[in-house]
N, CA, C and O atoms as CSV, one atom per row, in Angstrom:
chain,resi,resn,atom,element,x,y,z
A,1,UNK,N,N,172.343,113.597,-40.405
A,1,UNK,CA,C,172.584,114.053,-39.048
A,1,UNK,C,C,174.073,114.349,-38.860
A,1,UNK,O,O,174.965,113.622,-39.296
A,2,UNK,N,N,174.226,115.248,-38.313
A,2,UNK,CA,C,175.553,116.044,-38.359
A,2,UNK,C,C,176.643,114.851,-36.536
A,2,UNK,O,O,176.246,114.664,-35.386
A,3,UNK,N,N,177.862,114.439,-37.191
A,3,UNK,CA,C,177.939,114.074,-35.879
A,3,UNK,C,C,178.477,115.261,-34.687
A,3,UNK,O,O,178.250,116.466,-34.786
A,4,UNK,N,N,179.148,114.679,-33.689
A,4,UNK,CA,C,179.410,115.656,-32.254
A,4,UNK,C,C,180.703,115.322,-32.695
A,4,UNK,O,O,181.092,114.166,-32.859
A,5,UNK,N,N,181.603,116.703,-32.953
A,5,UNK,CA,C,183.028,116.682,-32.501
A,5,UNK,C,C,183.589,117.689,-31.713
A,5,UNK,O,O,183.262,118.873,-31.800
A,6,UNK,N,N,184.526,117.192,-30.855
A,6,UNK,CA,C,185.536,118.068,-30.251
A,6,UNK,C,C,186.386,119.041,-30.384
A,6,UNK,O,O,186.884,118.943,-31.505
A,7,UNK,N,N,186.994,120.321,-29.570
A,7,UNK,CA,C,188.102,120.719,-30.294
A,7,UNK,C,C,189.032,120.055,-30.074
A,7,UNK,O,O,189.347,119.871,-28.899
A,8,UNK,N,N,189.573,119.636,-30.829
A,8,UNK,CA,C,190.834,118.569,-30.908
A,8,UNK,C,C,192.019,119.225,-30.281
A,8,UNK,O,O,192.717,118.607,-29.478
A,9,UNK,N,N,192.300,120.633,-30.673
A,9,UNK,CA,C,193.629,120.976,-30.253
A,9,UNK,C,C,193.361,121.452,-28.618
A,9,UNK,O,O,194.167,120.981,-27.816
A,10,UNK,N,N,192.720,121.989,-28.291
A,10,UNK,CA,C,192.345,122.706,-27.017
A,10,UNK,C,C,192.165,121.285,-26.282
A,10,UNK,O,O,192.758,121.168,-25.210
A,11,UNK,N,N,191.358,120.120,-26.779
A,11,UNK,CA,C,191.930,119.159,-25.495
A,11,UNK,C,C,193.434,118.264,-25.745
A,11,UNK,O,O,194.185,117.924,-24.831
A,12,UNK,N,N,193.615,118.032,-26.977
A,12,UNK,CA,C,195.298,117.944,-26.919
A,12,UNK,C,C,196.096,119.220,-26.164
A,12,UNK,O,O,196.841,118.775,-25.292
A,13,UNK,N,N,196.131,120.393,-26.244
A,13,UNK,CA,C,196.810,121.107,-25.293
A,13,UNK,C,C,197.780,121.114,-24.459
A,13,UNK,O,O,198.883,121.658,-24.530
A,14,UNK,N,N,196.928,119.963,-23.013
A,14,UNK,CA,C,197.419,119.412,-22.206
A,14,UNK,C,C,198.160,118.600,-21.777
A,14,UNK,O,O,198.511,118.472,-20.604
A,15,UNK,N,N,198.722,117.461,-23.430
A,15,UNK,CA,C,199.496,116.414,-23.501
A,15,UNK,C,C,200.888,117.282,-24.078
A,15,UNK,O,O,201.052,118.418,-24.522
A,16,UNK,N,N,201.930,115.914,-23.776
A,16,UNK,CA,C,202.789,116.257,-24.700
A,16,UNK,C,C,202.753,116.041,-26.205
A,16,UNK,O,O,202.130,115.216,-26.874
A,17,UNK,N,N,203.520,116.927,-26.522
A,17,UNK,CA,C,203.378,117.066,-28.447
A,17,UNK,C,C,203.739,115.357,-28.663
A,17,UNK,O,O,202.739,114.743,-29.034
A,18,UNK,N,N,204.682,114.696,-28.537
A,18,UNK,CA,C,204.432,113.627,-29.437
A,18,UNK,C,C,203.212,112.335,-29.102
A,18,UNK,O,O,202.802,111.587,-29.989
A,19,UNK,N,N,202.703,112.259,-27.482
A,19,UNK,CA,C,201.570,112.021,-27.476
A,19,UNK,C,C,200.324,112.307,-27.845
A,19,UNK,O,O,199.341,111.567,-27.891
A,20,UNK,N,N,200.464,113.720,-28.172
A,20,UNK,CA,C,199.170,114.291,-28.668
A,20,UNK,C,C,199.239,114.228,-29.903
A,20,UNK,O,O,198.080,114.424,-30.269
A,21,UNK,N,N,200.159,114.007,-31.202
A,21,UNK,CA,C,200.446,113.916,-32.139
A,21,UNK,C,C,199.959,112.530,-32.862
A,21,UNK,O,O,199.507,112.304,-33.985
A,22,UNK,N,N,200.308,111.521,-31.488
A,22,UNK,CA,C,200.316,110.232,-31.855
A,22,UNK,C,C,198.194,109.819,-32.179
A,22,UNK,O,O,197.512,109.145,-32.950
A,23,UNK,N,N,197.964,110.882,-30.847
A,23,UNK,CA,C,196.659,110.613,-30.343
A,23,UNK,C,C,195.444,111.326,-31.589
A,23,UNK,O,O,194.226,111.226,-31.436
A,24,UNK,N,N,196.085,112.006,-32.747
A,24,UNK,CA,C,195.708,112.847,-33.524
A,24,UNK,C,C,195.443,111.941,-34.633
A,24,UNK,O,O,194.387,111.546,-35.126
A,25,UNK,N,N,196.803,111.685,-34.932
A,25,UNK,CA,C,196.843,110.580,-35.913
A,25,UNK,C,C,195.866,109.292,-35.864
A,25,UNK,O,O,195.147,108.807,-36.738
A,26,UNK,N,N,196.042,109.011,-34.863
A,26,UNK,CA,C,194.669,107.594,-34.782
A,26,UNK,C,C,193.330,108.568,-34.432
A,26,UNK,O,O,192.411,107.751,-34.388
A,27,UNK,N,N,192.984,109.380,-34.267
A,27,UNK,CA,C,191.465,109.868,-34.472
A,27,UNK,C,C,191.258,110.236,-36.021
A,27,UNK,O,O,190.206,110.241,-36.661
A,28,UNK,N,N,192.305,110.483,-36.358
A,28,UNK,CA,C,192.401,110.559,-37.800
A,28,UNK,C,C,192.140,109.481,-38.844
A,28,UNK,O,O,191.586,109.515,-39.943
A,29,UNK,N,N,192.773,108.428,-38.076
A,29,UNK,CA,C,192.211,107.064,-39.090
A,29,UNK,C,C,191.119,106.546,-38.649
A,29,UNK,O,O,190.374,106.106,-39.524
A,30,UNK,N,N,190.637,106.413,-37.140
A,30,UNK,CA,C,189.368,106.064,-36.934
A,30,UNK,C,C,188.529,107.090,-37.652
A,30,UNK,O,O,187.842,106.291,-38.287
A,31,UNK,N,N,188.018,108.436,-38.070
A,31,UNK,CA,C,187.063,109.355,-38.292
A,31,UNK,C,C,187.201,109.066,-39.958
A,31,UNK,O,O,186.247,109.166,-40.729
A,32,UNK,N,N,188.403,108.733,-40.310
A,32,UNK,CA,C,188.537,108.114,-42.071
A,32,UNK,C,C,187.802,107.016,-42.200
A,32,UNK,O,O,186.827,107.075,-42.950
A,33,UNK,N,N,188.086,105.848,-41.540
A,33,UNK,CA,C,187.454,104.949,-41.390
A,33,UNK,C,C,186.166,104.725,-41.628
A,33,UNK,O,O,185.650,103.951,-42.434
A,34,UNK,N,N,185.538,105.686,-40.634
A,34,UNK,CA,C,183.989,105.236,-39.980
A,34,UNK,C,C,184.031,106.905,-39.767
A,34,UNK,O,O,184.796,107.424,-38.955
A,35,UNK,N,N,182.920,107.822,-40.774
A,35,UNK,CA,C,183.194,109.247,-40.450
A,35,UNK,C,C,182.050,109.537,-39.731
A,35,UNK,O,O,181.530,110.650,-39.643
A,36,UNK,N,N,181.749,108.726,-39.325
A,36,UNK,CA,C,179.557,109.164,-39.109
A,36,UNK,C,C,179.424,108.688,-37.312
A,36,UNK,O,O,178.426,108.327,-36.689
A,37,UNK,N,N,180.887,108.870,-36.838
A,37,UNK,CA,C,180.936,108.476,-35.816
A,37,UNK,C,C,180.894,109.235,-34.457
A,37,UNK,O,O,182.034,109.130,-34.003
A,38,UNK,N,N,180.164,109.912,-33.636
A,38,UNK,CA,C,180.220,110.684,-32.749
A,38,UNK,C,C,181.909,110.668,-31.878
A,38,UNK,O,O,182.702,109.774,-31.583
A,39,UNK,N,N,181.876,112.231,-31.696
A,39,UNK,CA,C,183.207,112.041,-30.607
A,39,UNK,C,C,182.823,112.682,-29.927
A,39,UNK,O,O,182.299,113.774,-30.142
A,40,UNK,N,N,183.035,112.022,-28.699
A,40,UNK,CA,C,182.574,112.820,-27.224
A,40,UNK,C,C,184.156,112.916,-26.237
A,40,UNK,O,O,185.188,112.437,-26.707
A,41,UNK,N,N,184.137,113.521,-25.001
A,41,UNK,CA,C,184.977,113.232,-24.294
A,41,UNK,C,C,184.057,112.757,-22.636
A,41,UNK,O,O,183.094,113.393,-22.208
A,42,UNK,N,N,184.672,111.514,-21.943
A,42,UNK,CA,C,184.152,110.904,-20.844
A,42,UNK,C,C,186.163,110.524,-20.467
A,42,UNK,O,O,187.197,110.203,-21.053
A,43,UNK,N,N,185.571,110.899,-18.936
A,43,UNK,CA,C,186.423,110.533,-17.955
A,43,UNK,C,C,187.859,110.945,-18.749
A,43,UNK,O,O,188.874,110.283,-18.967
A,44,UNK,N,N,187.520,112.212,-19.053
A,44,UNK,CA,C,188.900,112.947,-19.333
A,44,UNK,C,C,189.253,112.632,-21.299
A,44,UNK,O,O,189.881,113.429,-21.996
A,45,UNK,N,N,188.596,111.174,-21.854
A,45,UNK,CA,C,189.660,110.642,-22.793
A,45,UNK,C,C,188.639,110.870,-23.317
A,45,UNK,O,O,187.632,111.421,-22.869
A,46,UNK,N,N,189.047,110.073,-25.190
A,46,UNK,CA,C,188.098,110.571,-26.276
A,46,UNK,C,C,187.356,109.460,-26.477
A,46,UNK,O,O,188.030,108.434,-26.562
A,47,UNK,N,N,185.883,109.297,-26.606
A,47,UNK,CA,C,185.201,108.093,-27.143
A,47,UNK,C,C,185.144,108.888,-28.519
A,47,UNK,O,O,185.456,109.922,-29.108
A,48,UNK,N,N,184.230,107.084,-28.640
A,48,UNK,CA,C,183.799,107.413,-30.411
A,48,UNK,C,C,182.930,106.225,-30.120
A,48,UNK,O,O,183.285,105.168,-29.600
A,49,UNK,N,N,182.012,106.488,-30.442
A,49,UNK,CA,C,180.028,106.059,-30.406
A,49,UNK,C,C,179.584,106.117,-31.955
A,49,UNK,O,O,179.783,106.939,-32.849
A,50,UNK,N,N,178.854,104.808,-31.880
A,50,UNK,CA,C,178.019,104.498,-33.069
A,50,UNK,C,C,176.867,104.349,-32.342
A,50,UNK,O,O,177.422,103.831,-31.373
A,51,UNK,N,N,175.858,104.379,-32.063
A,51,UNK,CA,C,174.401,104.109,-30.895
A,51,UNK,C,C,175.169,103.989,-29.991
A,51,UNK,O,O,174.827,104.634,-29.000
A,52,UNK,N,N,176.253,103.330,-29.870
A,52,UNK,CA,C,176.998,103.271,-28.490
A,52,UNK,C,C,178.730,103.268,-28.572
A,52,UNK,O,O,179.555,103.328,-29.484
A,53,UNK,N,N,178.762,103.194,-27.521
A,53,UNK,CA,C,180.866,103.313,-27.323
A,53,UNK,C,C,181.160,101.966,-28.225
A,53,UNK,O,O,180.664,100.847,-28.094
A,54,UNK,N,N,182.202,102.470,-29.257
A,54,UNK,CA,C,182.724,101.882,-29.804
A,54,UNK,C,C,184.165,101.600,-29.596
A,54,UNK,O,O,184.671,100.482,-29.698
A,55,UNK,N,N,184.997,103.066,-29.195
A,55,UNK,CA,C,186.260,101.933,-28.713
A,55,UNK,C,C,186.481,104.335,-28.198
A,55,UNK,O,O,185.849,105.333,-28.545
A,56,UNK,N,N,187.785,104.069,-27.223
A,56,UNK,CA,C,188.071,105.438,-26.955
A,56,UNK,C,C,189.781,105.031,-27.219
A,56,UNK,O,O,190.229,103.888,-27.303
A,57,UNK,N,N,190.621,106.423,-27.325
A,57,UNK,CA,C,191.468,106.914,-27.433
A,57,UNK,C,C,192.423,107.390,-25.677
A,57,UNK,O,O,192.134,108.450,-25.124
A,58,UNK,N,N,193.121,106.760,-25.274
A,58,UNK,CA,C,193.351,106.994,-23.882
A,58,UNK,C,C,194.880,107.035,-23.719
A,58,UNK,O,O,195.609,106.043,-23.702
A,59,UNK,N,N,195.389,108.720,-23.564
A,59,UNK,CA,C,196.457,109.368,-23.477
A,59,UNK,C,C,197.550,108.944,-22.462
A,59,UNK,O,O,197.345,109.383,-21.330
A,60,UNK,N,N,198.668,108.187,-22.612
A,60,UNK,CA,C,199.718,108.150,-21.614
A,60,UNK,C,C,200.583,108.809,-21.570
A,60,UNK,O,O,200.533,109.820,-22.272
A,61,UNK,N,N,201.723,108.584,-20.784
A,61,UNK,CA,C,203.276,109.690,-20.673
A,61,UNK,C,C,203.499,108.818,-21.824
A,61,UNK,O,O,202.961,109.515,-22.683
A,62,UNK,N,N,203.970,107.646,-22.524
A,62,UNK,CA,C,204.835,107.080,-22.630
A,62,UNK,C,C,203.931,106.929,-24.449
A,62,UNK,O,O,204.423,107.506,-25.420
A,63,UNK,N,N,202.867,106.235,-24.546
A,63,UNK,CA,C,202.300,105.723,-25.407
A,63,UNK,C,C,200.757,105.937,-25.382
A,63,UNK,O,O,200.358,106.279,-24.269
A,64,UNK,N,N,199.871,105.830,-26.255
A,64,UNK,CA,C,198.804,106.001,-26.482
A,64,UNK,C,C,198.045,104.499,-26.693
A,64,UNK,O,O,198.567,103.590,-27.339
A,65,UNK,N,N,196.904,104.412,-26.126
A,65,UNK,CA,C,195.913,103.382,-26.172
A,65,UNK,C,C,194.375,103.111,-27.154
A,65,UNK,O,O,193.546,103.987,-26.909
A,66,UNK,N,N,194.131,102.573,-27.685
A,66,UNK,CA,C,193.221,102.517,-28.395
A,66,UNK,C,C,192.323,101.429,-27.496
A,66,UNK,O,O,192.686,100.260,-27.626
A,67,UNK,N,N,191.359,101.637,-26.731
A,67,UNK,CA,C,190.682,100.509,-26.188
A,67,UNK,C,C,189.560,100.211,-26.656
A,67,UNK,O,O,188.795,101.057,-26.194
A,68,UNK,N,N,188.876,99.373,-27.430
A,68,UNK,CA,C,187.651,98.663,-27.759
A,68,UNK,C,C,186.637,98.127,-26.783
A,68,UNK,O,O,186.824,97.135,-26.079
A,69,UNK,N,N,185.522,98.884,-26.799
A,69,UNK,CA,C,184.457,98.746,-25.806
A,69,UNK,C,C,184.281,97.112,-26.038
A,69,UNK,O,O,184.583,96.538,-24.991
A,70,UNK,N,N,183.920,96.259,-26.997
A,70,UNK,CA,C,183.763,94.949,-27.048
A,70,UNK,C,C,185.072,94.216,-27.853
A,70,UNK,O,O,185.043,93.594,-28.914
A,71,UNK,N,N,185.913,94.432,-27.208
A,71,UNK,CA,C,187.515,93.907,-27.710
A,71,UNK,C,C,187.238,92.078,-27.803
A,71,UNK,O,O,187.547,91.325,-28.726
A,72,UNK,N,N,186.445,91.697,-26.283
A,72,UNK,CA,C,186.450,90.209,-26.521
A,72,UNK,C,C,186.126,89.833,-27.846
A,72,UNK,O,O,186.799,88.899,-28.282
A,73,UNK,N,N,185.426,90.225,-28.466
A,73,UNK,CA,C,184.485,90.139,-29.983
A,73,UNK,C,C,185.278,89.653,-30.731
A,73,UNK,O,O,185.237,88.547,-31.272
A,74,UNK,N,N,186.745,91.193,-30.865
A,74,UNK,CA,C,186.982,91.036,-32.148
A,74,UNK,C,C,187.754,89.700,-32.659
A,74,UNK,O,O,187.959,88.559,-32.245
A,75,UNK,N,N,188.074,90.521,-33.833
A,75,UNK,CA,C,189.270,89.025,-34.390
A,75,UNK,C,C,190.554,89.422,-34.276
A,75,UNK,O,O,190.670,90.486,-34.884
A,76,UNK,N,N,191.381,89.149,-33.883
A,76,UNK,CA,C,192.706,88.884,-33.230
A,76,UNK,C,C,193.797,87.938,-33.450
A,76,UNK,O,O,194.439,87.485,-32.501
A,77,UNK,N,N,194.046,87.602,-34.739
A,77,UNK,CA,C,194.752,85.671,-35.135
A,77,UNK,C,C,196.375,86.330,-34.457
A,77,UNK,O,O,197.260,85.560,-34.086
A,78,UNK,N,N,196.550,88.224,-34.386
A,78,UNK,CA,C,198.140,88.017,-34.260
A,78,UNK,C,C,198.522,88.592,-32.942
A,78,UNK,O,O,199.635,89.042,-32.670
A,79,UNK,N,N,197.319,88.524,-32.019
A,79,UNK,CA,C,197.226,88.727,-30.403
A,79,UNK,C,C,197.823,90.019,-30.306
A,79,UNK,O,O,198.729,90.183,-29.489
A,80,UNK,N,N,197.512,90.778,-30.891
A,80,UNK,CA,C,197.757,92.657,-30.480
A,80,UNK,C,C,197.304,93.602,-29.260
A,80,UNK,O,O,197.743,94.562,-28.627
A,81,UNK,N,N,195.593,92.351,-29.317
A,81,UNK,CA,C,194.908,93.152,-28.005
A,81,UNK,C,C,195.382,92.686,-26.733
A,81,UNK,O,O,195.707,91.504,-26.622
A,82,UNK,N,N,195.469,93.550,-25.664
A,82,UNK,CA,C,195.796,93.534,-24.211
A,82,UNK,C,C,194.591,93.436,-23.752
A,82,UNK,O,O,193.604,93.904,-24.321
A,83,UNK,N,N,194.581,92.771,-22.601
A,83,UNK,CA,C,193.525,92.862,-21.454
A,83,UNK,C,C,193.250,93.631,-20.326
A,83,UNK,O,O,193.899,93.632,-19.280
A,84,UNK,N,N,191.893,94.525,-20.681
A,84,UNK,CA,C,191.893,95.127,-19.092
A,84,UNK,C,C,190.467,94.770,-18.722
A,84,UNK,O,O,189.818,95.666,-18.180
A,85,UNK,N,N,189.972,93.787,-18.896
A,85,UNK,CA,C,188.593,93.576,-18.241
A,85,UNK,C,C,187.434,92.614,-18.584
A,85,UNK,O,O,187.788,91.696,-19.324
A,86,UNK,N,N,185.962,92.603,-18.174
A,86,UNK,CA,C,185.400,91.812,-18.659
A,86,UNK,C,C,185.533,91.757,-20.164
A,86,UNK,O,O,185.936,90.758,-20.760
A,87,UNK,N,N,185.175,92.878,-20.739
A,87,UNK,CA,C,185.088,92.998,-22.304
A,87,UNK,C,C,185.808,93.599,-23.071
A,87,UNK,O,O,186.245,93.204,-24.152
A,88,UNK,N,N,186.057,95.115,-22.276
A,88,UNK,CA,C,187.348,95.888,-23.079
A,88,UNK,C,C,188.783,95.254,-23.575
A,88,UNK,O,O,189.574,94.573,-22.923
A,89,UNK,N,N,188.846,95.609,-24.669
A,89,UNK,CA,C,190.710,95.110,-24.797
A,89,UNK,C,C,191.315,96.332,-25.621
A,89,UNK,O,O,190.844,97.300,-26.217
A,90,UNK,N,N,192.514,95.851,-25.381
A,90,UNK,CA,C,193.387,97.580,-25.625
A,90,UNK,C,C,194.438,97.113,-26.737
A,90,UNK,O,O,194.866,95.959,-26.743
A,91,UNK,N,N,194.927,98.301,-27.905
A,91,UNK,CA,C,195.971,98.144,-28.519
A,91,UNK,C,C,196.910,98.962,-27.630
A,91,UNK,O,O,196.276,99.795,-26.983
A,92,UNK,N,N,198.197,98.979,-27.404
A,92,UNK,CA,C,199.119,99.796,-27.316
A,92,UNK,C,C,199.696,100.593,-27.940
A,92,UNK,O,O,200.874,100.346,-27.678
A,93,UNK,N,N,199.660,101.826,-28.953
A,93,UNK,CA,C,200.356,102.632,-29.768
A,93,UNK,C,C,201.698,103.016,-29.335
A,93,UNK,O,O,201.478,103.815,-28.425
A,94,UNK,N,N,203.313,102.871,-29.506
A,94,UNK,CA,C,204.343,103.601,-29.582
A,94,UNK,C,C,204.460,104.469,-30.126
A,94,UNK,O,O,204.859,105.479,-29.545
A,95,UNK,N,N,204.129,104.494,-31.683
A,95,UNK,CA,C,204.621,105.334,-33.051
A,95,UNK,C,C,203.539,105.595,-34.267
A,95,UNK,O,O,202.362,105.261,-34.134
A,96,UNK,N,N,203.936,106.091,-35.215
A,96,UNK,CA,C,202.877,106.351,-36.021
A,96,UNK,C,C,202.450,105.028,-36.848
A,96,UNK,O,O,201.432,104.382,-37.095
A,97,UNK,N,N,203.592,105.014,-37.078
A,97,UNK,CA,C,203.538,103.236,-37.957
A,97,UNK,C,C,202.615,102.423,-37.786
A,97,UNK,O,O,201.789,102.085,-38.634
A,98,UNK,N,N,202.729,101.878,-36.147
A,98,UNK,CA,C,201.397,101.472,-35.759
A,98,UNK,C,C,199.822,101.550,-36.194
A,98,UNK,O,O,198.997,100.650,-36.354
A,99,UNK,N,N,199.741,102.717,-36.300
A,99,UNK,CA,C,198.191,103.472,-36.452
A,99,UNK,C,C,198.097,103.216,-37.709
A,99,UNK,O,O,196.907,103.417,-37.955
A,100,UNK,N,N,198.646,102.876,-38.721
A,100,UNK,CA,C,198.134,102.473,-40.472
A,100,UNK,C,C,198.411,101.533,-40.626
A,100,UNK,O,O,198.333,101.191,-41.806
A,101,UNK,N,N,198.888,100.508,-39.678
A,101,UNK,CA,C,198.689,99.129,-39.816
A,101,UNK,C,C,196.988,98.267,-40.568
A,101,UNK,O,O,195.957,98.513,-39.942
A,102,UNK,N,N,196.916,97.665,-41.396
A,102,UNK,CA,C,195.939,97.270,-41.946
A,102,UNK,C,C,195.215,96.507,-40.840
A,102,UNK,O,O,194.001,96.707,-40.875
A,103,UNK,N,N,195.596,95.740,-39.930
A,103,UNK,CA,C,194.597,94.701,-38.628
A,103,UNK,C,C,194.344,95.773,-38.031
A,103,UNK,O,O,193.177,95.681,-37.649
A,104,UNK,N,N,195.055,97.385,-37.529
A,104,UNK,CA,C,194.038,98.249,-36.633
A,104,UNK,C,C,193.112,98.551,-37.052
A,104,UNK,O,O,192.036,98.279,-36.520
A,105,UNK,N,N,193.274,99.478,-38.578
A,105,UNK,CA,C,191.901,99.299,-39.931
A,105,UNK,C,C,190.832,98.897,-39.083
A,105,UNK,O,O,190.009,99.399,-38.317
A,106,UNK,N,N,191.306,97.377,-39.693
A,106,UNK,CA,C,190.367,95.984,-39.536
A,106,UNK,C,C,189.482,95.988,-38.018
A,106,UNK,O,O,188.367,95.467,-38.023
A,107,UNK,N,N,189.815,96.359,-37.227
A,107,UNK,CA,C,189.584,95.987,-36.415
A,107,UNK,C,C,188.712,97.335,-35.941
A,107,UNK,O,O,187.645,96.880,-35.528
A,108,UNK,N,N,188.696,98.569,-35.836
A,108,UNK,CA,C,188.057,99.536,-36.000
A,108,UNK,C,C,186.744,99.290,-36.685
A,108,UNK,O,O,185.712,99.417,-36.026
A,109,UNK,N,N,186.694,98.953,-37.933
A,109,UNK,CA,C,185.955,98.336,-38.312
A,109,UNK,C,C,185.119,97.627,-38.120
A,109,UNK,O,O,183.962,98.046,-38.117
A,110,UNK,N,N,185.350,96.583,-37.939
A,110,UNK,CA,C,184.611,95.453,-36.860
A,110,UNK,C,C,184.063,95.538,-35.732
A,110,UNK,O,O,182.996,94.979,-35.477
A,111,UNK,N,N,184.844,96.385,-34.746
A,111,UNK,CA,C,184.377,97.092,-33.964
A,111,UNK,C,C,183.066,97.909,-33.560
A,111,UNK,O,O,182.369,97.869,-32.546
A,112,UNK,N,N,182.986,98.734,-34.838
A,112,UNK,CA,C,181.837,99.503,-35.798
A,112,UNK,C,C,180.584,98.205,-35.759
A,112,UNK,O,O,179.472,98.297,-35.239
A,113,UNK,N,N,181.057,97.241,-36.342
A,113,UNK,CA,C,179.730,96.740,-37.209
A,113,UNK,C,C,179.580,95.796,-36.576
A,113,UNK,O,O,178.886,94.966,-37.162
A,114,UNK,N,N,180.288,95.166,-34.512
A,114,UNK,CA,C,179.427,94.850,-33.544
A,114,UNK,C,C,178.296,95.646,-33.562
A,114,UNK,O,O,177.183,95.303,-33.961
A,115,UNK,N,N,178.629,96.744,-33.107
A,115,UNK,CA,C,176.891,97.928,-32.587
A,115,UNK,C,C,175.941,97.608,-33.786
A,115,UNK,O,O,174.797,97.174,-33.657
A,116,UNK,N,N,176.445,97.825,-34.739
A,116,UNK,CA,C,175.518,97.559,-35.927
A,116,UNK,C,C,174.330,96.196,-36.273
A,116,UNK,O,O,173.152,96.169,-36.629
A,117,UNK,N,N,175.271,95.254,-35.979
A,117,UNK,CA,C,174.109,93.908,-36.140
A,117,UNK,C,C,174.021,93.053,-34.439
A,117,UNK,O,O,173.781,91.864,-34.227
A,118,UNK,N,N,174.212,93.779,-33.774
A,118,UNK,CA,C,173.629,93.173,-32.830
A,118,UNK,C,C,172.891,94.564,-32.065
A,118,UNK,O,O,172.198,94.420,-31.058
């Protein structure tokens, strides 16, 4: 089954180049990651669905967000994730560096293979 993708550049467009750059790069390692992963766009930003929302991509002036639909879940020993809610939790992206960090990997990952066994 073929997944759903976006045009990437036509909705980057609208950002600035090094946010949209930043925001490229981590769809880039999530779709490396886990390639069998739907991308949709809701409420403006980018999900990414395995049977269900797995974590979205959410564009700022300043920095880029990676938020995890079941963030409470994951594993966390070096407290990276932020809080915005019952369940969601958020990385903060500055730079590229960030985004090939081995715990975001990890955690993408994991992320993934909540939907999977439960």
């Amino acid at each position: 089954m073929k997944q759903k993708r976006i045009n990437l550049d036509q909705y980057l467009s609208k950002y600035d180049k090094e946010m949209g750059s930043l925001a490229r790069d981590l769809r880039n390692m999530i779709l490396e990651h886990v390639p069998d992963m739907d991308e949709v766009i809701k409420w403006k930003n980018l999900f990414y669905e395995k049977w269900e929302f797995v974590c979205a991509i959410v564009i700022h002036k300043d920095h880029v967000n990676l938020q995890f639909a079941r963030g409470t879940e994951l594993d966390d020993p070096e407290g990276i994730l932020e809080r915005t809610g019952k369940k969601i939790r958020l990385v903060k992206i500055n730079n590229a560096k960030e985004i090939n960090s081995d715990k975001l990997k990890n955690m993408v990952v994991e992320a993934v293979n909540l939907n999977i066994t439960n």
